[in-house]
C-alpha positions in Angstrom: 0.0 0.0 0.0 2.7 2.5 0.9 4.7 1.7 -2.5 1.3 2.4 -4.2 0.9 6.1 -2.4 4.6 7.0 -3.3 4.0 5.9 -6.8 0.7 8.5 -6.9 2.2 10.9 -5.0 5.4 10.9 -7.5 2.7 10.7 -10.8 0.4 13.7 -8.8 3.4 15.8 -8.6 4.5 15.1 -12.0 1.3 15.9 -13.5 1.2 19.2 -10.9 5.1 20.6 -12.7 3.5 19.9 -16.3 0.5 22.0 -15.8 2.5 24.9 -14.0 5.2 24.7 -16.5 2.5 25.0 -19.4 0.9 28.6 -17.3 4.7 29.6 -17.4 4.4 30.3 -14.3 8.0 29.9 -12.2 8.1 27.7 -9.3 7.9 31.1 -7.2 5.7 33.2 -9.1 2.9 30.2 -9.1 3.7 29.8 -5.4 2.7 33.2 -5.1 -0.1 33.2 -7.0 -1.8 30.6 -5.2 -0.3 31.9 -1.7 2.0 29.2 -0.4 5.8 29.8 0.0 7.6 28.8 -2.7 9.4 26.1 -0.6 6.5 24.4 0.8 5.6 24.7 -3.1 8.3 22.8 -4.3 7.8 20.3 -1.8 5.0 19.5 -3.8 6.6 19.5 -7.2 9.2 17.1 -6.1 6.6 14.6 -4.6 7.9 15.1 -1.1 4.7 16.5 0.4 1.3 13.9 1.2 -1.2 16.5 -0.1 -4.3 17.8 1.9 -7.4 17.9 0.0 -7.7 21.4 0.1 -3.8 22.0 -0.8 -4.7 20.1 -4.3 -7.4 22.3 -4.7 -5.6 25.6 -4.1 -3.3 23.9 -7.0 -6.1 22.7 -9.2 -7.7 26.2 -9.1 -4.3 28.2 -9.2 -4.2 26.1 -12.6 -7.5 26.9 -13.5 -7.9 23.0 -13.9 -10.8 21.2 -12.3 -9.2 18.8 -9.1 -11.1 15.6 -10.6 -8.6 16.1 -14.2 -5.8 16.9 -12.6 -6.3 13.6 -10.2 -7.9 11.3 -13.1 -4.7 12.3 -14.8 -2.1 11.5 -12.2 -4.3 8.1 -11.3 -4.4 7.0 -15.8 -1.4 8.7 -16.9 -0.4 11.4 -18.9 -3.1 12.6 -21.6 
């Protein structure tokens, strides 16, 4: 079970980099915009951080994605 967390936690924060990186957004400026320090921020980028609900949503909506694509694609794969 733990192996299988890591695994979506890792694919999750994958998926999370892809979408930021496609706003152009840096690491810090997206950090920013969504008000989280940009440390706690990359936490999340590097799959180092078990995500809150309501973290994932700040991200989803700092995105402007909707939380059930950006978890559907983290739990199928890429698009």
């Amino acid at each position: 079970m733990e192996g299988n967390r890591a695994r979506l936690q890792m694919r999750l924060a994958e998926v999370i980099r892809r979408h930021r990186e496609a706003t152009r957004f840096s690491q810090e400026t997206f950090a920013d915009h969504i008000g989280m320090h940009r440390a706690q921020y990359g936490f999340i980028e590097r799959g180092r951080r078990d995500l809150r609900l309501t973290t994932l949503e700040r991200v989803a909506k700092g995105l402007k994605e909707p939380l059930w694509a950006i978890l559907r694609e983290a739990e199928e794969g890429y698009r």
